[in-house]
N, C-alpha and C positions, 0 to 999 in steps of 0.2 A: 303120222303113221295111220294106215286103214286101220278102221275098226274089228277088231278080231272076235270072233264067236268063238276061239276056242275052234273051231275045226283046222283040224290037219292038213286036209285037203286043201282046201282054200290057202291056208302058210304056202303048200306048198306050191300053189298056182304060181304064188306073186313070185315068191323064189326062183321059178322058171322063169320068168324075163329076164335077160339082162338090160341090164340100168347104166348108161355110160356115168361114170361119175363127175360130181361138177367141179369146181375149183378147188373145194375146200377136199371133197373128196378124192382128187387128188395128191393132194398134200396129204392126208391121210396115209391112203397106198404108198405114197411114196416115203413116209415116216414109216409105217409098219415093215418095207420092204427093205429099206435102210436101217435097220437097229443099230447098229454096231456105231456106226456115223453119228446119229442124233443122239445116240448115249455118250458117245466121245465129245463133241461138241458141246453137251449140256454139262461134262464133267469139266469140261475146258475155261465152261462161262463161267461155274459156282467155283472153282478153284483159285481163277485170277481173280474174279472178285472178291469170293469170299476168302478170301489171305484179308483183306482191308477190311472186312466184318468186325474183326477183334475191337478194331480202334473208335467202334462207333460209339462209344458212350463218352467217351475223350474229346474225339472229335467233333462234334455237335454242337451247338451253340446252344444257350442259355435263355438269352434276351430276344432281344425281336420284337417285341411286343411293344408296336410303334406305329403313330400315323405319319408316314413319312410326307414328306411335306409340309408338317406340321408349325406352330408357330413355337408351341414348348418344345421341339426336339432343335428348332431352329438356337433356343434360348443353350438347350444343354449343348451344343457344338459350340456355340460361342463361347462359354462359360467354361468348356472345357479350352478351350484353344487360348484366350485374352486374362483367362484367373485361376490358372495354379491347377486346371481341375477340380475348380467346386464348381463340379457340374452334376445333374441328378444321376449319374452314375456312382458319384466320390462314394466311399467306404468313409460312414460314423465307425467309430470305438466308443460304447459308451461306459464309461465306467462310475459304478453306484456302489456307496459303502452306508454302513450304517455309522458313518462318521464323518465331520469334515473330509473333502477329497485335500485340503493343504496339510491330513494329518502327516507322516513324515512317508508311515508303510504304506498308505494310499498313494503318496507321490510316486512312490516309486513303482509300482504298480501302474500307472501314467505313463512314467519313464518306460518301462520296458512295454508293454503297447504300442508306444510311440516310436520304438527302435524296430518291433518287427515290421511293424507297415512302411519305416523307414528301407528298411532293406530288401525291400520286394520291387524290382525293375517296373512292375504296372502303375506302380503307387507316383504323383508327381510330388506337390507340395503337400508338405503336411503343417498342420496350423494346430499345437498347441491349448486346449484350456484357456480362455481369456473371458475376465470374472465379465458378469453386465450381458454377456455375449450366448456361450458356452459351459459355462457354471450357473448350476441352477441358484434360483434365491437363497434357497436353503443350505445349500455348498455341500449339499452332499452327491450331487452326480454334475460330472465333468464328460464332454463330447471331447475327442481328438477326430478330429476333423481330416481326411486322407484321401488327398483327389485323385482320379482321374485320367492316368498316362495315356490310355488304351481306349478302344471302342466298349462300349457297351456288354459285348460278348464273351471280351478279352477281361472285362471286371467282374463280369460273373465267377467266371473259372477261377481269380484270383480269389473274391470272396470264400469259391471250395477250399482253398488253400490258405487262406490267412485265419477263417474263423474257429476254427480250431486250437490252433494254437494260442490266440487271443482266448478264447476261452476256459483255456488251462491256465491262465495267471488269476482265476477266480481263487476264493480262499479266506477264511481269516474274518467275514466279513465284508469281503471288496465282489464283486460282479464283472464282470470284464464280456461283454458282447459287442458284436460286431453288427448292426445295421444299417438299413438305407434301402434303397432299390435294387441291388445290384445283391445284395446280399437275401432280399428278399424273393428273388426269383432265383436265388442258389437251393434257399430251403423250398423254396414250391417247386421247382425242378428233381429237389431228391424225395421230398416228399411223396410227389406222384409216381417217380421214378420205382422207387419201393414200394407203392400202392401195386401201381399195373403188375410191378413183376410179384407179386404174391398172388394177386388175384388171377395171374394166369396158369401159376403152379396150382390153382384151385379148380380154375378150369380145365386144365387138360385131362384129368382121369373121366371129368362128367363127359367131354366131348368126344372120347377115345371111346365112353359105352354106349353116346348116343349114335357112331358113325358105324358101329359094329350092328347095333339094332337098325338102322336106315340100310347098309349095304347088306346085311344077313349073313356076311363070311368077313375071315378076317383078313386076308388077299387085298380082298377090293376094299374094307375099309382101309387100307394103307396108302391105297393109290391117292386119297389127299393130301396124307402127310408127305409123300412125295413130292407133291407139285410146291406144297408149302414151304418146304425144306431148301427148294431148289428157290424159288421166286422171292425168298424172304435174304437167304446167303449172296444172291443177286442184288438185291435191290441193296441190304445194306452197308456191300462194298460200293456201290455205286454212291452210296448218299456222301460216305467217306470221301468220294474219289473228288465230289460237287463241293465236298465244302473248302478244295482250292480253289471256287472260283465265285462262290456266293456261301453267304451264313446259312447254315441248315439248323432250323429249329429242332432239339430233340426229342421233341414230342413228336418231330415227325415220324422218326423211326416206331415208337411204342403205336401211332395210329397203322401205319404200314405193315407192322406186325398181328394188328386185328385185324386188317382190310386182305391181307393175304390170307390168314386161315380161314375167314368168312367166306372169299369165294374161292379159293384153292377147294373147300368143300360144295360149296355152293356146283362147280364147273364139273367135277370127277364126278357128284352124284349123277348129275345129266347127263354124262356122257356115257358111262358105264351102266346106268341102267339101262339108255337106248342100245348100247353096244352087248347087254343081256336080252333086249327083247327082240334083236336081231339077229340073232343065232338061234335063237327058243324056234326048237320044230322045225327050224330048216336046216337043208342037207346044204350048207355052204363054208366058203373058206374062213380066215380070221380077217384076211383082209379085206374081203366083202363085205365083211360086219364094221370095218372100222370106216371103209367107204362108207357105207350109207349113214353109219353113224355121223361122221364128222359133214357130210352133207346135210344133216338132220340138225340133228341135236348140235354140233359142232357151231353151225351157222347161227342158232340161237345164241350160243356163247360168245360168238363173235361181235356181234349185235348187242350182248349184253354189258359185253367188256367196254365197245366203243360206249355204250348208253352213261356208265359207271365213271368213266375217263371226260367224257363230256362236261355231265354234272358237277365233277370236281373242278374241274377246268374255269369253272364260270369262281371260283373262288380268287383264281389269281388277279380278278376284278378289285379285288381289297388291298390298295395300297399298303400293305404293312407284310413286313418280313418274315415274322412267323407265321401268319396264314399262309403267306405263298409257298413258304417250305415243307409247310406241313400238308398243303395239298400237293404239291409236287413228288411231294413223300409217298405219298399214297397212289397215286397216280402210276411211282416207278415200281412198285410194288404191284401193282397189279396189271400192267406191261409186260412185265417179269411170266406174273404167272397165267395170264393170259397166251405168253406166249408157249411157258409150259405146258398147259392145258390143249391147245394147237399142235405140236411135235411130240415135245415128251411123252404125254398121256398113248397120244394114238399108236406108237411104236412099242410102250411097254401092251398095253392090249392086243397088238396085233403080234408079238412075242410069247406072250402067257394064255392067248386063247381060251379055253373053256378053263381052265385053272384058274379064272378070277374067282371062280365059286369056292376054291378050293379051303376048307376049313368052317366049312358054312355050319350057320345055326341049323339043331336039327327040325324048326318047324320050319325052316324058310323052302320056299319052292324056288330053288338055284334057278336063274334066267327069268323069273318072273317080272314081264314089263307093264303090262295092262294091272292095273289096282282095281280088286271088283268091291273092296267099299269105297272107294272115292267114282268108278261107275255109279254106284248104286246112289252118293250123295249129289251126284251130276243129274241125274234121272230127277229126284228129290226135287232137287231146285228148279227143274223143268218143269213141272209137274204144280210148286207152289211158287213162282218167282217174286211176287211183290210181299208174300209172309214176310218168305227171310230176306230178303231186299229190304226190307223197307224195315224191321227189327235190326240187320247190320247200320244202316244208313244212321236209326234215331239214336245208337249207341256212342256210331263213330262223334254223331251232332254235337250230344251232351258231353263228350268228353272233349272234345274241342272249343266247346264255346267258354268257357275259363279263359282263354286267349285274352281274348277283348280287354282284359286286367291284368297283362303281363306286364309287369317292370324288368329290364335287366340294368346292371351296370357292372364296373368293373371287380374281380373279387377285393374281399376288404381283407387284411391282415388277423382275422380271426380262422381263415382256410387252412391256415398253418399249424402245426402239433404246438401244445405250449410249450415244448421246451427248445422249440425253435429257436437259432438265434436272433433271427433277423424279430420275432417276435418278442421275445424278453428283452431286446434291447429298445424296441417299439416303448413297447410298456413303460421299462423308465425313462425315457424320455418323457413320453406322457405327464409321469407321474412328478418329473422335476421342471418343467417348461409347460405344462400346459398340453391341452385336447387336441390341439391343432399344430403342434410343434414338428411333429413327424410330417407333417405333409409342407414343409417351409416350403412358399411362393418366391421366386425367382424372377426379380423387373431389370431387365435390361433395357438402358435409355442413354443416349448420347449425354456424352459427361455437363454439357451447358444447360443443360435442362435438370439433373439429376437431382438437385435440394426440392426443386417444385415437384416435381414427380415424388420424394419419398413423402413429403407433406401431402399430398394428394393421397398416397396410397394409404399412410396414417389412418387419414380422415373418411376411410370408404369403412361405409358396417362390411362385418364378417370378419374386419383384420385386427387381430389381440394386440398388434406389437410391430416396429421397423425396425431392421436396422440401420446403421449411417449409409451412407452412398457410400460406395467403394469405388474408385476409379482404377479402371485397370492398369497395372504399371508399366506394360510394354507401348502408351501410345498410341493406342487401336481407336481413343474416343469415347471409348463406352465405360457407363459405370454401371454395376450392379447393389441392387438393393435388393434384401432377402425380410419380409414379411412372414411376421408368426399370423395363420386365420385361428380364427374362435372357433372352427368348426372341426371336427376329426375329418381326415383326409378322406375317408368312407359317408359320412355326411353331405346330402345330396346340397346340402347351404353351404357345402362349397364351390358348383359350378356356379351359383349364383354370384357369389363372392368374385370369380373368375371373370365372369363373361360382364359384371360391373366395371371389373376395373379394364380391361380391354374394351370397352365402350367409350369409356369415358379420360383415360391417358394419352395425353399429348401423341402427335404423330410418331412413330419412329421408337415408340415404347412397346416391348415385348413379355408376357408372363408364359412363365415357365414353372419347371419344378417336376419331381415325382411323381405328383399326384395329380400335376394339369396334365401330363403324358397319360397317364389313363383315363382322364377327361377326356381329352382330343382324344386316343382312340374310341372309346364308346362313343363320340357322334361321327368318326369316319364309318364307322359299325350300322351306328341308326343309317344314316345317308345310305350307305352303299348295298344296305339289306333288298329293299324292294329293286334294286338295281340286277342282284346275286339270284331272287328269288324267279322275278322273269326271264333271266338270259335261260336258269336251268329248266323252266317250263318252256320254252320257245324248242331249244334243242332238242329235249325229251321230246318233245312233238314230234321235230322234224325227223330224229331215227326213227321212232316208230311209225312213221309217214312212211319213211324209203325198206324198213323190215315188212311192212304190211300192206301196204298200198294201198290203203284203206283209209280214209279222211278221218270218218267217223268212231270204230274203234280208235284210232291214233289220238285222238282228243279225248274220248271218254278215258282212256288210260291213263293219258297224261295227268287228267284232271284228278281223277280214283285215287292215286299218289299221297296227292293234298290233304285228303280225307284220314287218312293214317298219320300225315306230318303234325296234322292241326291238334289231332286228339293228343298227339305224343305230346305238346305243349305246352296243350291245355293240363294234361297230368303233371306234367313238370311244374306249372306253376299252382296247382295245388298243395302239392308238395314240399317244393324245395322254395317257394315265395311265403304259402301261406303256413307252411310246417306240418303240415300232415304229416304225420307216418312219421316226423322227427326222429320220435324218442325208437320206432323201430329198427331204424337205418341209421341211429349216433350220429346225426348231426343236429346245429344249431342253424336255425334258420337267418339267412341274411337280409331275409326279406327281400329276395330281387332275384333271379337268373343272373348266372356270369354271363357278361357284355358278348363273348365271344361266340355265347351259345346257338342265336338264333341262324348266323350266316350260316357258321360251320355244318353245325348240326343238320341243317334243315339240307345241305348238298349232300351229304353223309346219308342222312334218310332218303333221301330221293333218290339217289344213286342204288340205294340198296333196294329200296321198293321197284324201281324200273325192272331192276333185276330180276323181280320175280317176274310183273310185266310181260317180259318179253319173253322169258321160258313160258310162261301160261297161253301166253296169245300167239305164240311162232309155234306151237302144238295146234290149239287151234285151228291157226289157217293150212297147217297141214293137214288136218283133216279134211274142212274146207275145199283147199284145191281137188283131192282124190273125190269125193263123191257130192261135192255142193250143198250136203244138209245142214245149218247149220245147229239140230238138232243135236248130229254127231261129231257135229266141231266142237259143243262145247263139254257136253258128255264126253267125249272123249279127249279133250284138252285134260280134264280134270282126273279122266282115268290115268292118261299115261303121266301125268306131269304135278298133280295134285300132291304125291306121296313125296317127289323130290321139294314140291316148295316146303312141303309138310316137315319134312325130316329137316333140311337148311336151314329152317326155323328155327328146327328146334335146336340146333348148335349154337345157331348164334344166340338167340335169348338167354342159352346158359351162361355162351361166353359173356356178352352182355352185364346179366344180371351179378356175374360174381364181382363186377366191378363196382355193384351199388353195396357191397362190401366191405371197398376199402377205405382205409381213415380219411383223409381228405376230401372234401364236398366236392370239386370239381370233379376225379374220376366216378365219383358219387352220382353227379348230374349228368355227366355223360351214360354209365351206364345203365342209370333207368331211364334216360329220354330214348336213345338206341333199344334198349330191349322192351318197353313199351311198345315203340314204333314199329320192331318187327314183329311183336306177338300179334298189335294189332291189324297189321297189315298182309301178313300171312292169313289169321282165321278169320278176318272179317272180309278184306277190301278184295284179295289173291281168289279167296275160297268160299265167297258169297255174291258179294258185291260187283266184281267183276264178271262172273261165271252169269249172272242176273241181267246184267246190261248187252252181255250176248242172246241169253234168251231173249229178251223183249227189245232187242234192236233188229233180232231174225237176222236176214239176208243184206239186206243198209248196212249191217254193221260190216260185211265187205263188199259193199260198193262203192265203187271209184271211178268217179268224168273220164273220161275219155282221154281228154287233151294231159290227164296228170299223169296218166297211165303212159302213154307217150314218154312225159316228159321226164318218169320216174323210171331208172335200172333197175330191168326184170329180174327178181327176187323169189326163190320157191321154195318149199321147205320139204315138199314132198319127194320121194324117191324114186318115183315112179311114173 
């Protein structure tokens, strides 16, 4: 947008040309001219869909959390198919007294255990107590052992279902829990499940005050909830509608629920303030204002949307099913509202007209689009560029360079509330078999080899205990040997343990188990990280390439990104590695990042930093194109666009930060790595750093060859 002095005259100059509008702002006009239609049709989408909304938390898968292709997921399909379902899926029952388990009320307590897992369609064979095995030394805790009918996802659900009632024959003395894998990602699933949704009943009143103080009326603070309402009822029937045709991780839906109100606000602040400072002083129509708008600010959006979709995109590079679901989760969610942001928005604005102001604060100056303190902080920085340049730069450094000492690996079973099941049944296991009993290794080997093979594994350090070869009774060839290690399955001495005994076992010998499946994940994780981090640097490039035309901002931006992901990190592993701040935020330090944090995370941040990106620098070169300063490109980047990153910030850091609230460490890690990443990258990288690299790149910072200009679809932001 030109830079405005505040005169009338001049508003009114530009007002007098007509503008043909461009693609997007046709679609505009054409939504605002159409209400009736695009309100029908958006009531049409959220209806069929959202009818399938209800069933999302049913529907949803559990599991996922797998490197497929794996050699231990290889072992659990075997092992579920060729023995009974003692596969790392099976449901333990453990049952601990503070008496012999052959007392008579113990047995029976066993007995009925053993009848409700018996009666459950998921359950295949169940294997009894059997002393030497399954009975501790001490004979006071007994394992019923309950395999496996179903997939992985299908045993989660069962777990919700069985552990409970297995629970209720507690009493008297006797303990009655239900653990294993399958049980332990039912409580980390409900666990965080009840985290997120409290912590978002905590965030809504703060983000409902901060959008009233960024929009100044309460109109237009509505028009996010809006988009949100509409793109989130969409997406979640849809995720329902996918999981006939692939497993959807549920945590897809709880991320697709932040990624929509993030930028369902993020898109109505941008578009509604340009569609306020479009009408401000001029004698023109709604739909004038929603043309130029969606031609302006619209086409940022659209560019921001693709940037965000991209980013995420590079995640489905991570073989494993809950990643892919959870970024596709996000993905359809912000599709959704992307496309509401595009139709919906522009048709209720071109319907309600100046009535967005309507109910306004009484200091706000209703249609105000130009911010004359972030002018005045654009000026500042022109004025001092390497002070604050170079004071943002050495801060983002110091808080990044922590990195270098980051450990992750997979969560340990201390994530969990202790009265979890899947965790108190942990424990006594523990407590009757040994440190390393919970994580039992699973050696699949062709039954001619399988005495040599269990002597061999015997004799490797790390393993407590064997037991006999088991050959499977349908004929298949194979027998299975199940290995107690010395080490807790959370104990980094047991991929050692691991990657020993797969070195060194006969050809055609397989380890598996529980606890090797989240081994092999965290190295598909390490592998595929620097793989994930450059597809989303390469892309981020290239849209900003084809939004800006410009080589040089287009890499500086890219790159500025990094600068906010690394500090975010680096804080995280102060943190949540080395325990800072513990005792303020109630957790126990595990000493490590969860395994899953750096891909996810680092797409997530970048996707959201682009974001701001591309709204600051697609203002920019519209200033740029109208008059060539880039003086007032950046100056006035920061006037008109400074207040939306300002304020989008500030929503999300809230929403963010209420999730460093809840009980479980992993929404813990996510929501201070995220709301770190945005505070830092709004006030540092957005609103210094960036605004700096424009100053002292000057005019370079939009020069572009020749031959790329050619090569690249002519792109404008300007209206005029």
């Amino acid at each position: 947008m030109r830079a405005e002095s505040g005169d009338a005259a001049g508003s009114a100059a530009v007002s007098a040309a007509p503008v043909r509008p461009g693609p997007l702002g046709r679609l505009g006009v054409w939504a605002a001219t159409h209400v009736r239609l695009v309100l029908l049709a958006w009531v049409a989408v959220v209806a069929v869909l959202g009818a399938f909304a209800p069933q999302v938390n049913s529907a949803l898968s559990g599991a996922g959390w797998q490197a497929n292709g794996s050699e231990s997921v290889a072992v659990r399909e075997l092992a579920q198919r060729h023995f009974g379902g003692n596969a790392s899926s099976a449901l333990q029952v453990v049952v601990s007294a503070d008496r012999p388990v052959s007392d008579p009320a113990v047995r029976r307590v066993v007995d009925r255990a053993t009848g409700i897992v018996q009666r459950d369609a998921r359950i295949a064979a169940v294997v009894p107590p059997r002393p030497g095995a399954t009975i501790s030394a001490d004979g006071r805790t007994a394992i019923v052992l309950a395999g496996a009918k179903a997939d992985p996802n299908t045993m989660v659900r069962a777990a919700d279902d069985l552990k409970g009632p297995l629970s209720a024959l507690s009493g008297d003395g006797v303990r009655v829990n239900a653990t294993g894998a399958s049980v332990l990602w039912s409580d980390f699933n409900t666990a965080n499940h009840d985290a997120m949704i409290k912590s978002e009943v905590v965030s809504w009143p703060v983000t409902l005050a901060i959008l009233v103080l960024a929009f100044g009326s309460l109109v237009a603070a509505g028009l996010p909830l809006l988009l949100t309402m509409a793109g989130l009822a969409a997406s979640a029937g849809s995720l329902v509608l996918l999981t006939h045709l692939m497993p959807i991780s549920i945590w897809a839906m709880n991320f697709a629920m932040m990624f929509a109100l993030a930028l369902g606000i993020d898109y109505a602040l941008f578009l509604v303030m340009r569609f306020r400072g479009a009408r401000m002083g001029r004698a023109r129509t709604s739909v004038d204002a929603v043309a130029e708008t969606m031609d302006t600010a619209g086409k940022a959006v659209l560019l921001s949307g693709a940037t965000v979709l991209v980013s995420l995109s590079a995640v489905l590079l991570v073989p494993s099913p809950a990643f892919r679901s959870m970024a596709g989760g996000i993905m359809l969610a912000v599709a959704f509202v992307l496309a509401a942001t595009l139709t919906l928005l522009p048709a209720v604005l071109g319907r309600i007209g100046h009535r967005v102001d309507s109910l306004a604060l009484p200091w706000v100056r209703a249609g105000e689009h130009r911010s004359p303190r972030f002018a005045a902080w654009g000026r500042r920085l022109w004025r001092r560029p390497v002070l604050f340049g170079g004071a943002a730069l050495i801060v983002l450094l110091a808080l990044a360079a922590p990195v270098l000492g980051l450990r992750t690996a997979m969560p340990s079973i201390n994530v969990l509330p202790g009265d979890a099941s899947a965790r108190a049944g942990y424990t006594a296991v523990q407590h009757g078999f040994g440190p390393g009993a919970p994580g039992t290794l699973q050696i699949l080997t062709p039954t001619g080899q399988a005495a040599t093979v269990a002597d061999q594994v015997g004799g490797t350090p790390g393993v407590a205990g064997v037991m006999p070869a088991q050959p499977a009774a349908d004929g298949s060839g194979w027998s299975l040997i199940q290995a107690v290690p010395a080490a807790d399955p959370s104990d980094p001495a047991l991929a050692s343990t691991v990657d020993a005994l797969r070195a060194d076992l006969p050809h055609g010998s397989l380890v598996g188990g529980a606890a090797v499946e989240n081994l092999d994940l965290q190295d598909l994780l390490t592998q595929k990280t620097p793989l994930v981090i450059g597809v989303v640097l390469a892309l981020g490039f290239v849209l900003l390439l084809l939004a800006l035309q410009a080589p040089l901002i287009a890499a500086l931006g890219t790159l500025a990104s990094l600068l906010s992901t690394g500090a975010a990190f680096g804080a995280a592993r102060l943190i949540f590695q080395d325990g800072h701040g513990a005792g303020l935020l109630g957790f126990t330090s595990q000493g490590f990042l969860d395994g899953w944090a750096p891909v996810f995370f680092f797409a997530m941040i970048f996707a959201i930093a682009m974001d701001y990106t591309v709204f600051l620098l697609a203002s920019a070169k519209e200033h740029f194109e109208r008059g060539g300063d880039p003086r007032e490109a950046m100056v006035g980047a920061l006037a008109h666009s400074g207040r939306v990153v300002f304020a989008a910030a500030a929503v999300m850091v809230a929403v963010f930060f209420t999730f460093a609230l809840s009980g479980p460490l992993p929404p813990k890690e996510m929501g201070v790595v995220l709301g770190v990443a945005v505070l830092l990258d709004a006030a540092l990288v957005r609103l210094v750093l960036l605004p700096v690299l424009l100053r002292l790149t000057g005019r370079a910072a939009w020069w572009s060859p020749r031959w790329l200009r050619r090569a690249l679809p002519r792109v404008r932001f300007s209206h005029d």
